[in-house]
TORKOL-4160 file (C-alpha; in steps of 0.2 Angstrom, whole numbers, padded with zeros to 4 digits, m for minus):
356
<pt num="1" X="m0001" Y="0178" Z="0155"/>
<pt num="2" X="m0010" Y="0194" Z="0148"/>
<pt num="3" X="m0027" Y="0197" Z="0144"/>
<pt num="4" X="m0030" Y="0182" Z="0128"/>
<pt num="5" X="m0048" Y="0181" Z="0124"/>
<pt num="6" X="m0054" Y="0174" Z="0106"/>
<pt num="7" X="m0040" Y="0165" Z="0098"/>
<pt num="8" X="m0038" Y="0171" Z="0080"/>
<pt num="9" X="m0032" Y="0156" Z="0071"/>
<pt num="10" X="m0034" Y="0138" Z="0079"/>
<pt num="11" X="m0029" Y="0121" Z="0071"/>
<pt num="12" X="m0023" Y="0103" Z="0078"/>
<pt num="13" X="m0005" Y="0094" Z="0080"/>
<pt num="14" X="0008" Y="0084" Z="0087"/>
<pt num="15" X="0017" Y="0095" Z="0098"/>
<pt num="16" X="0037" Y="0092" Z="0101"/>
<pt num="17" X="0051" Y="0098" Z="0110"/>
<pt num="18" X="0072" Y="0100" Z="0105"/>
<pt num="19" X="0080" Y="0088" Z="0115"/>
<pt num="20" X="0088" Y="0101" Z="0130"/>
<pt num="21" X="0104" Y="0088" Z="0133"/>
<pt num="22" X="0107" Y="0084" Z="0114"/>
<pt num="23" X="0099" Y="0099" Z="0105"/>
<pt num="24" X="0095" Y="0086" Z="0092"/>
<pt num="25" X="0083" Y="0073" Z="0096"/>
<pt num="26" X="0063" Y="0079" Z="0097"/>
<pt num="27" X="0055" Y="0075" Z="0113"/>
<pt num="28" X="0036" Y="0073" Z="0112"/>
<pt num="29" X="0026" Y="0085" Z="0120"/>
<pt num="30" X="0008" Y="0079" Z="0117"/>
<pt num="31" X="0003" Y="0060" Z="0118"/>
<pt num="32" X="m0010" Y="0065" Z="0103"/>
<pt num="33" X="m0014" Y="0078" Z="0093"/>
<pt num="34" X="m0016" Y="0095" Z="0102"/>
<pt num="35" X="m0026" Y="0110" Z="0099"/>
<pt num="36" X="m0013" Y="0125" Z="0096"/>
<pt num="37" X="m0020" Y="0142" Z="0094"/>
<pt num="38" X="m0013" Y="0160" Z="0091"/>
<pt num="39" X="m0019" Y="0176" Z="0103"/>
<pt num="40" X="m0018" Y="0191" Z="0104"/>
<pt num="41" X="m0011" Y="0200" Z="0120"/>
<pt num="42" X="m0019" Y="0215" Z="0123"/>
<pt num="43" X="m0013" Y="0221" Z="0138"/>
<pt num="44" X="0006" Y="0217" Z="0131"/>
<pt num="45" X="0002" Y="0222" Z="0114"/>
<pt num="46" X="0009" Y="0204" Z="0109"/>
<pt num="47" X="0007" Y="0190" Z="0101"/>
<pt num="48" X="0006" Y="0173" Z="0106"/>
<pt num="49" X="0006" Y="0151" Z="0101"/>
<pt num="50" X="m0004" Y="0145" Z="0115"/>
<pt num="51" X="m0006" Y="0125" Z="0118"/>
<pt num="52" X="m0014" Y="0114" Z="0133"/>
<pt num="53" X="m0012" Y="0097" Z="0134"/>
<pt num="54" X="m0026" Y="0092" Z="0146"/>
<pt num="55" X="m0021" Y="0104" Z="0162"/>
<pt num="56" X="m0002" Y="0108" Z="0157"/>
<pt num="57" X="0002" Y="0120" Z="0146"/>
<pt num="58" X="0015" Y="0115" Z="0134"/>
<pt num="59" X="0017" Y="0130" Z="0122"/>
<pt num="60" X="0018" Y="0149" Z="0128"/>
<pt num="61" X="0026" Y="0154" Z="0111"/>
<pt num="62" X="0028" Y="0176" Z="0111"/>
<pt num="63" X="0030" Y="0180" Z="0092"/>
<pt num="64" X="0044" Y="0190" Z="0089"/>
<pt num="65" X="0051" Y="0198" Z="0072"/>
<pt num="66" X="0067" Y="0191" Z="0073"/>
<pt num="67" X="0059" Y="0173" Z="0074"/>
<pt num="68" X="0058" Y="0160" Z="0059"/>
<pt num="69" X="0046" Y="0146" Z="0056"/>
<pt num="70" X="0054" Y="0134" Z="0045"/>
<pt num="71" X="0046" Y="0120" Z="0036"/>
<pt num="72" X="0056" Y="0105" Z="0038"/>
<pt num="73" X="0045" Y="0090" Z="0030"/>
<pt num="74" X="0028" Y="0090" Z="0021"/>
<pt num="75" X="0020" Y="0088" Z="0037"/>
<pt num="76" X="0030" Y="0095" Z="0050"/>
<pt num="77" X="0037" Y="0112" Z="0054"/>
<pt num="78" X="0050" Y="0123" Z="0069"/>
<pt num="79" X="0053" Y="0138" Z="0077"/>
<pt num="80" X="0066" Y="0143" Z="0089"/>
<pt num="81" X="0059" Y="0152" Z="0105"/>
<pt num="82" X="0076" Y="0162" Z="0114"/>
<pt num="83" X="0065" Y="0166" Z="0129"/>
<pt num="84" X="0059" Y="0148" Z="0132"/>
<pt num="85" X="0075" Y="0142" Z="0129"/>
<pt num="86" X="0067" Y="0128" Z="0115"/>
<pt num="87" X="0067" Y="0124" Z="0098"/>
<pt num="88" X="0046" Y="0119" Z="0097"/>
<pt num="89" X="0039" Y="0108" Z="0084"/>
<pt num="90" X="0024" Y="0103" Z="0074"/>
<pt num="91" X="0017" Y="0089" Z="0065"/>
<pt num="92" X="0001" Y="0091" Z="0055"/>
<pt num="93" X="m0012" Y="0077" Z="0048"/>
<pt num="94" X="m0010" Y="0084" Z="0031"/>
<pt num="95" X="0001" Y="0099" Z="0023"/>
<pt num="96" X="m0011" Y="0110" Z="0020"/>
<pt num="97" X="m0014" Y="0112" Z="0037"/>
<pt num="98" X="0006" Y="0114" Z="0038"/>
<pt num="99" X="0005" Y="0126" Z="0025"/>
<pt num="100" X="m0010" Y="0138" Z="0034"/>
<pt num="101" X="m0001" Y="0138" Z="0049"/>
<pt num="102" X="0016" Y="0145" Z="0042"/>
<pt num="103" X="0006" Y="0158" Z="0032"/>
<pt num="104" X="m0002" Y="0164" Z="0048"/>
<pt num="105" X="0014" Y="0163" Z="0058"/>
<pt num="106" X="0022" Y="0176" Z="0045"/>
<pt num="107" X="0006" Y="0185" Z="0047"/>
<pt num="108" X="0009" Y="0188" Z="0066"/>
<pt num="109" X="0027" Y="0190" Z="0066"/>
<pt num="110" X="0024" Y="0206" Z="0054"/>
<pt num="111" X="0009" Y="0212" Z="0067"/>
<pt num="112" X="0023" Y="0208" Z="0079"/>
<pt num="113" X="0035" Y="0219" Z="0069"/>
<pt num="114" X="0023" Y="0233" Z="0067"/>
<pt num="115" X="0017" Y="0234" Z="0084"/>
<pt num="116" X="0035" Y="0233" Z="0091"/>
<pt num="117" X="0040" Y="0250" Z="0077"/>
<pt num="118" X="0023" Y="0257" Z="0085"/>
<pt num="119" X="0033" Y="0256" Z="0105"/>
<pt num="120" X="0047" Y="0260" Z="0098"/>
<pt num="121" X="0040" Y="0278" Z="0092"/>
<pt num="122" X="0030" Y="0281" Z="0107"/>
<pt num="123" X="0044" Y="0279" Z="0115"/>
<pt num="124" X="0056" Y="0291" Z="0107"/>
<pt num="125" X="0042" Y="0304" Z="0105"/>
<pt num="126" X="0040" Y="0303" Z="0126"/>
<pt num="127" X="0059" Y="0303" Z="0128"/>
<pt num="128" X="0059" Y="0321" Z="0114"/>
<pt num="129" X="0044" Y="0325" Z="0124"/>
<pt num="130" X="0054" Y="0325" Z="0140"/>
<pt num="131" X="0068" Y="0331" Z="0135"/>
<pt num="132" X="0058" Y="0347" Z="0128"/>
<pt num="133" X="0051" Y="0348" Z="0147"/>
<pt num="134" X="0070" Y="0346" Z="0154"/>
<pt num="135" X="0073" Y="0363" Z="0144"/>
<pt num="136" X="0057" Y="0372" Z="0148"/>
<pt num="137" X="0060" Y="0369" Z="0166"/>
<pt num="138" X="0077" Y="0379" Z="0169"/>
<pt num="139" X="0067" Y="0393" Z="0158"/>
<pt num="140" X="0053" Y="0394" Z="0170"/>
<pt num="141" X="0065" Y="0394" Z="0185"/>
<pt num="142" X="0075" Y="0407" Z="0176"/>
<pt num="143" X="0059" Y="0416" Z="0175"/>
<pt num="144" X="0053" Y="0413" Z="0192"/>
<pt num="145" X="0069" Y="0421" Z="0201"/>
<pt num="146" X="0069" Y="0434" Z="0188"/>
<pt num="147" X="0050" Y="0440" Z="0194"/>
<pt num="148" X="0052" Y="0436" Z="0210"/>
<pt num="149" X="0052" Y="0424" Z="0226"/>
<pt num="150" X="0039" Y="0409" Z="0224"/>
<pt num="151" X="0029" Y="0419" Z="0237"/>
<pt num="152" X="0029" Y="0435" Z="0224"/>
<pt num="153" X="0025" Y="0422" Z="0209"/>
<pt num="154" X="0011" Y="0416" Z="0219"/>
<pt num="155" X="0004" Y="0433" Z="0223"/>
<pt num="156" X="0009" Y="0442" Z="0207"/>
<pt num="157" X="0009" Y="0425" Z="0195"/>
<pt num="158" X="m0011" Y="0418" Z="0196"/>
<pt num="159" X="m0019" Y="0404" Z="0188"/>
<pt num="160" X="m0005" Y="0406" Z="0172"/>
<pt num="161" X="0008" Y="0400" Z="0184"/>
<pt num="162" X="m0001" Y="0386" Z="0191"/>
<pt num="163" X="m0006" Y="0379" Z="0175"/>
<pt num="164" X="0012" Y="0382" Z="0169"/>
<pt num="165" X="0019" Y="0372" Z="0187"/>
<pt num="166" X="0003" Y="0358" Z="0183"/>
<pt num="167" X="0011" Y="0356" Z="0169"/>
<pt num="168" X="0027" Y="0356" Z="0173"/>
<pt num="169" X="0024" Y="0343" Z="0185"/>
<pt num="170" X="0018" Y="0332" Z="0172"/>
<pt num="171" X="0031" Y="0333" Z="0162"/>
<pt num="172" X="0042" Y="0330" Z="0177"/>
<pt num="173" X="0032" Y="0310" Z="0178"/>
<pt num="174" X="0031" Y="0308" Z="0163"/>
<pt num="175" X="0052" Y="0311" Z="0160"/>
<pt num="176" X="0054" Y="0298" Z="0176"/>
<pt num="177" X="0041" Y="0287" Z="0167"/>
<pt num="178" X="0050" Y="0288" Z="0149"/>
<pt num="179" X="0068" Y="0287" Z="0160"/>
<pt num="180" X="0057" Y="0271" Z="0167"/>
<pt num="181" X="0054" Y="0263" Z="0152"/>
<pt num="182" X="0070" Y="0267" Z="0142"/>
<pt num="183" X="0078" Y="0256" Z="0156"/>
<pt num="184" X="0066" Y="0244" Z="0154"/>
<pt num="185" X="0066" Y="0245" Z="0133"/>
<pt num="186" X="0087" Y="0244" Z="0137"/>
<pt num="187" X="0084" Y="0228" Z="0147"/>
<pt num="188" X="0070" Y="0222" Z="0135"/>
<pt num="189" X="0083" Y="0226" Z="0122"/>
<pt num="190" X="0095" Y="0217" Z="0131"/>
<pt num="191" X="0086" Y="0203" Z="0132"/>
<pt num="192" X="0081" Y="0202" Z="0117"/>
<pt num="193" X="0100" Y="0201" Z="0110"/>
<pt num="194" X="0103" Y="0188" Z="0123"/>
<pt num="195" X="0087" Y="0180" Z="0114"/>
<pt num="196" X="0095" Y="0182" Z="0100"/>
<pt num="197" X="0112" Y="0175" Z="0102"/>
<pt num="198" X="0104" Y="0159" Z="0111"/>
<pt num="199" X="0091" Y="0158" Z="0096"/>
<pt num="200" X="0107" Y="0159" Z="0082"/>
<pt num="201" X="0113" Y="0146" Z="0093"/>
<pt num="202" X="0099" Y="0135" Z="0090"/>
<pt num="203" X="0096" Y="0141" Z="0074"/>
<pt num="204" X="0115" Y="0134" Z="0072"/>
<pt num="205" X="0113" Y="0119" Z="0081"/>
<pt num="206" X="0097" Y="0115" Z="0071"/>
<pt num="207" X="0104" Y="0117" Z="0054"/>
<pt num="208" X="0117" Y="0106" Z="0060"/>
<pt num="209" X="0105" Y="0095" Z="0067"/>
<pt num="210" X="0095" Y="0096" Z="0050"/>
<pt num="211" X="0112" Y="0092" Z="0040"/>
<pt num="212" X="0115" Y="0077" Z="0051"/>
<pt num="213" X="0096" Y="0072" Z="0048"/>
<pt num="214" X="0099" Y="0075" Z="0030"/>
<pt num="215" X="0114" Y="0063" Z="0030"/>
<pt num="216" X="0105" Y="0050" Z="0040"/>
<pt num="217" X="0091" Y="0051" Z="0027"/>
<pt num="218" X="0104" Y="0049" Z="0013"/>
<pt num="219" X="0111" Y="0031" Z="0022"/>
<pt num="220" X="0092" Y="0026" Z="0027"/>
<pt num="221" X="0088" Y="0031" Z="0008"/>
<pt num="222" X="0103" Y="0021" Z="0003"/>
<pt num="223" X="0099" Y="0006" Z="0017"/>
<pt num="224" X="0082" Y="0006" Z="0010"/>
<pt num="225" X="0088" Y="0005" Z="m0006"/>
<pt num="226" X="0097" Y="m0008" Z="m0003"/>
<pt num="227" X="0085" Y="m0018" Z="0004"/>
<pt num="228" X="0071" Y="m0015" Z="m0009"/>
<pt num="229" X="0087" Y="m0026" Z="m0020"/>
<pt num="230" X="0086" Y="m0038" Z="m0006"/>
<pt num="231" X="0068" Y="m0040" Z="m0007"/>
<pt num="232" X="0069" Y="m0041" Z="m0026"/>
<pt num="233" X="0082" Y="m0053" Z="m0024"/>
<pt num="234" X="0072" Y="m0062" Z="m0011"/>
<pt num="235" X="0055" Y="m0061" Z="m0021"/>
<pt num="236" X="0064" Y="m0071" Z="m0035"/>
<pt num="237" X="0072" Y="m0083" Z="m0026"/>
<pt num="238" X="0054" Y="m0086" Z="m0016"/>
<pt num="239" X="0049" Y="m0087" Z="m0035"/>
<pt num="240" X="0062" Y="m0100" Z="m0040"/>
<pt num="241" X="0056" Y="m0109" Z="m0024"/>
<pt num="242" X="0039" Y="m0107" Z="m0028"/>
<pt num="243" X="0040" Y="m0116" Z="m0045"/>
<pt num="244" X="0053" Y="m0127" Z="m0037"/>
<pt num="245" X="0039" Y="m0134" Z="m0024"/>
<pt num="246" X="0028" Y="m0132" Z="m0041"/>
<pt num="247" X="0040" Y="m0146" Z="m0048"/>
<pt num="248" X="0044" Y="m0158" Z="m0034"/>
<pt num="249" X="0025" Y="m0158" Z="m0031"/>
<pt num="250" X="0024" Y="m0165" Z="m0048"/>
<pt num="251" X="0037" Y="m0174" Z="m0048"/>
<pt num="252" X="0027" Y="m0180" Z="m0031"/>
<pt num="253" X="0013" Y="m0184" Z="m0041"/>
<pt num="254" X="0022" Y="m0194" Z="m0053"/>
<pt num="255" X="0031" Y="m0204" Z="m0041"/>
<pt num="256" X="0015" Y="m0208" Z="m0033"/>
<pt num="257" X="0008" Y="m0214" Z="m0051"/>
<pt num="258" X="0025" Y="m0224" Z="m0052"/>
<pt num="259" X="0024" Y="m0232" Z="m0035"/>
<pt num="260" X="0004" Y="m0238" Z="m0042"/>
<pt num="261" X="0010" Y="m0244" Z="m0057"/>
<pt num="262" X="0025" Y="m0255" Z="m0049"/>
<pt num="263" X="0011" Y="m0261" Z="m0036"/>
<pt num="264" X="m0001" Y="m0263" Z="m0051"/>
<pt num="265" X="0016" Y="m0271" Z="m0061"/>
<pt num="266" X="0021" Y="m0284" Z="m0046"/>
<pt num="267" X="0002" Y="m0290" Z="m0044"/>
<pt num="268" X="0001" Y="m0296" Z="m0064"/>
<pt num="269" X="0020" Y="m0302" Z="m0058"/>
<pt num="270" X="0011" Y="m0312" Z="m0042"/>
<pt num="271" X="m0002" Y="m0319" Z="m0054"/>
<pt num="272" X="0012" Y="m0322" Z="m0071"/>
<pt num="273" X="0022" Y="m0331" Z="m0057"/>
<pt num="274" X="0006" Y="m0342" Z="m0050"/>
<pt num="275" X="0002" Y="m0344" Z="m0069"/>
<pt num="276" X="0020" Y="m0350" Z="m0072"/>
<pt num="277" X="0019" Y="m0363" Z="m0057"/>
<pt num="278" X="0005" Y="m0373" Z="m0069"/>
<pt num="279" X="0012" Y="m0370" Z="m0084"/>
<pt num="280" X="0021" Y="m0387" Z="m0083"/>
<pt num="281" X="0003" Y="m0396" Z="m0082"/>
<pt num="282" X="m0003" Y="m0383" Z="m0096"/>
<pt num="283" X="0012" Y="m0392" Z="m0107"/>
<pt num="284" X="0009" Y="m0408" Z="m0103"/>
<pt num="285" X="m0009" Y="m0404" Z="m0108"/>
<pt num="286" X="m0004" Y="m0394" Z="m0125"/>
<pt num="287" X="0006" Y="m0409" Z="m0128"/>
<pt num="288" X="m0007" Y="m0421" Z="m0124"/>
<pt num="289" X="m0019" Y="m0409" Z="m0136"/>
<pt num="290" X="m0009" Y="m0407" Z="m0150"/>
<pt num="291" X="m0006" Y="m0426" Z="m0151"/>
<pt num="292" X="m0024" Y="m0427" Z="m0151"/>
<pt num="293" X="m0027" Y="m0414" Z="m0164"/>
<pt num="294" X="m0012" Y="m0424" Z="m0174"/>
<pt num="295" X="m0025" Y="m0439" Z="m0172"/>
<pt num="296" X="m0038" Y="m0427" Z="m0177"/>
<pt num="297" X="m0030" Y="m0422" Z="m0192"/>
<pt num="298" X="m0025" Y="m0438" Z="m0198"/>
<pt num="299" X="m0044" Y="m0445" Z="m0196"/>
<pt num="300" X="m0049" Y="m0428" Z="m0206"/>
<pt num="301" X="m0037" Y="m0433" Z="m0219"/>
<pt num="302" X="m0047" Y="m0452" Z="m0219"/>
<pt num="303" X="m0061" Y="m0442" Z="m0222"/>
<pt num="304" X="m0057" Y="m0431" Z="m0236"/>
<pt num="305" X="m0052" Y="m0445" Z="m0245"/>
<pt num="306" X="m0071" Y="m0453" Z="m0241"/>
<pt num="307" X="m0078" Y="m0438" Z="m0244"/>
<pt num="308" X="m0066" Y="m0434" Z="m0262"/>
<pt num="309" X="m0074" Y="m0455" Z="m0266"/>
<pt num="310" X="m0089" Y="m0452" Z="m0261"/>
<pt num="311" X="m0091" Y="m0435" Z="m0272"/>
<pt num="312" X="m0084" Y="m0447" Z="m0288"/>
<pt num="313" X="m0096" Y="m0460" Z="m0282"/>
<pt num="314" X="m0109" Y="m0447" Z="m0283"/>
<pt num="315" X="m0104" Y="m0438" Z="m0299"/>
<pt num="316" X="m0105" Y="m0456" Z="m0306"/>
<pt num="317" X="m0121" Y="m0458" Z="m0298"/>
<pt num="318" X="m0128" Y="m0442" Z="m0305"/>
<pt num="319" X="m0122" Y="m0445" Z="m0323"/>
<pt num="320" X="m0130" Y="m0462" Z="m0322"/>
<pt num="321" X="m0146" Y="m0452" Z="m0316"/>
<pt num="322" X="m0144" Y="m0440" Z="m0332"/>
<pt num="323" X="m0143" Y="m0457" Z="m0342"/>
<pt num="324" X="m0156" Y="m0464" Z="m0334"/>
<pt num="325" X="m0167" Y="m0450" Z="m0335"/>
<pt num="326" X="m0164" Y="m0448" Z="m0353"/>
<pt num="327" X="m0167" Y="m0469" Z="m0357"/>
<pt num="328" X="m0182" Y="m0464" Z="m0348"/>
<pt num="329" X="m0188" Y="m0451" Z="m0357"/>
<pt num="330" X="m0184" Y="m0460" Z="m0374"/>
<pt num="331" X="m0194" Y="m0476" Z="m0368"/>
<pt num="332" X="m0207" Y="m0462" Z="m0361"/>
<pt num="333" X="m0208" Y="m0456" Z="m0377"/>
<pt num="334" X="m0208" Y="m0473" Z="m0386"/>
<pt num="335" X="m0222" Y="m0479" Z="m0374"/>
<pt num="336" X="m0235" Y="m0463" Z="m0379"/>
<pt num="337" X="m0229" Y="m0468" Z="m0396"/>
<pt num="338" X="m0238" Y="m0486" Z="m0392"/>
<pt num="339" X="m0252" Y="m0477" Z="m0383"/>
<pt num="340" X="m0256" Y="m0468" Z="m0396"/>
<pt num="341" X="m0254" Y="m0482" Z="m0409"/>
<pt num="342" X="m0263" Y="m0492" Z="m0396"/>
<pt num="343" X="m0278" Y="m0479" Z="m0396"/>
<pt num="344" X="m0279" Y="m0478" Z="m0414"/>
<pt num="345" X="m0280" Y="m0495" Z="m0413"/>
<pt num="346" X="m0297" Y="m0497" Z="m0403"/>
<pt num="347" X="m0303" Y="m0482" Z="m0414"/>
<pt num="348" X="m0300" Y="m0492" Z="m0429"/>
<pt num="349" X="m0308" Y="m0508" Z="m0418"/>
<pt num="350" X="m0323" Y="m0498" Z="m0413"/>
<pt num="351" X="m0326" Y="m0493" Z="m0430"/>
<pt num="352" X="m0324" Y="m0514" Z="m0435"/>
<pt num="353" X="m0338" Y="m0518" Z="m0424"/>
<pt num="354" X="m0348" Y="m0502" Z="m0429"/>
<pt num="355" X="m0348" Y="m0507" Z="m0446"/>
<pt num="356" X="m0352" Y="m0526" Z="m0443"/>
């Protein structure tokens, strides 16, 4: 690994791998969330997704141009890497976060591009530069056994013709140096189209894998679907039941009531039955009464007819009163008749002896 030092974006996730044997499945990578970090690669002039799991590195991502991050849920994005020979993936807490990390991943890959044009330039200007030299070289040989042997260029040449063979020499390292790295930028390049075959590949296999995701969503949608009816179906059927407990419990209740009543209804039966066992001596009795009250009756008939004589007898009694009470007053009256006829009298003997 080159020289990373601050990392210049940093953020947490579930870290996962394509599934090498089925290029289809996603391994986990990380038992938890993870801190995943981009760096830049000085020495390299690269860029780089770094993430440690404890001791074990897990991601050692180089950004290049051609690479793609694509987002694939709310929370959870991909890239293909053709040098690690993996299809990485990422699931975030929120999608924001997703969101930032996909901006900052276009970000790189254009510092990626850029930088990778900037090699590309150096390098074309070192391969003109020693291609110049290449030319310049023959020239100065031309030159040299035009003027003279090397012995007459170093006694007649002086410090022109060193500086010019310094030079020359340079030239001459850095042509093996651009020869150098024009092998290696063939083999880089190579690489790289290897890279990229084996990352269309996987870009391949992933859309294929996203298209079967998308059709076992489609039956899982469709599964779920169906069983959101189920569960309606079941919720009303756990309401018919409900009010159907509701019910027997009443009709529970009401058998309980029932089954008191009928106790309640064979006790008065118990006491009608023992009060039917002396109803026999309750006739005999009632006849015995009524012959009585027939007695009764008769006797009371005896003594209305007393009492209907006794009240004539009494009328007649008071109407002999009302004559007697009048004969009364009459001989009343006829008596202070005499009293007074009898007071006048002494009066008119009182008056005799007065006057004798």
């Amino acid at each position: 690994m080159g020289k990373e030092k601050q990392p210049i974006f940093t953020t947490r996730a579930h870290v996962f791998q394509i599934d090498p044997s089925t290029k289809k499945n996603w391994v986990p990578a990380s038992k938890q969330a993870v801190t995943v970090s981009y760096f830049y690669d000085s020495t390299r002039n690269s860029y780089r997704i770094i993430s440690v799991d404890g001791a074990k590195v897990i991601i050692n991502s180089t950004i290049t141009p051609n690479m793609t991050f694509t987002k694939t849920s709310q929370k959870f994005g991909q890239w293909a890497d053709s040098r690690a020979n993996t299809v990485f993936g990422l699931g975030f807490p929120s999608e924001q976060q997703l969101t930032k990390f996909a901006e900052k991943f276009q970000e790189v890959k254009e510092a990626a591009k850029l930088a990778r044009d900037r090699s590309q330039e150096k390098i074309e200007t070192s391969s003109n530069h020693s291609q110049e030299s290449g030319r310049e070289t023959p020239s100065s040989t031309r030159a040299s056994s035009v003027n003279g042997t090397d012995d007459e260029k170093a006694s007649h040449g002086g410090p022109a013709e060193t500086h010019l063979k310094s030079e020359n020499d340079k030239l001459k390292i850095a042509l093996a140096q651009s020869s150098s790295n024009v092998k290696k930028w063939e083999t880089e390049l190579q690489t790289l189209r290897e890279s990229n075959a084996r990352l269309t590949t996987a870009l391949q296999e992933s859309a294929a894998s996203i298209e079967h995701w998308k059709k076992q969503f489609s039956a899982c949608k469709e599964e779920n679907d169906q069983l959101r009816s189920k569960i309606e179906e079941l919720e009303e059927q756990c309401n018919e039941i409900n009010k159907e407990k509701e019910r027997n419990a009443q009709l529970s209740r009401r058998l309980q009531e029932l089954e008191t009543e009928l106790q309640d209804k064979e006790l008065e039966l118990e006491e009608l039955r023992k009060q039917g066992e002396i109803i026999p001596q309750l006739m005999s009795e009632c006849e015995s009464v009524s012959q009585q009250l027939q007695d009764a009756e008769n006797k009371n008939k005896d003594l209305e007819e007393k009492v209907r004589t006794l009240r004539t007898e009494v009328e007649e009694s008071k109407h002999r009163q009302t004559n007697l009470k009048t004969e009364l007053k009459n001989f009343l009256d006829v008596l202070d008749g005499k009293i007074d006829e009898l007071h006048d009298f002494r009066q008119g003997l009182s008056k005799l002896g007065v006057d004798n």
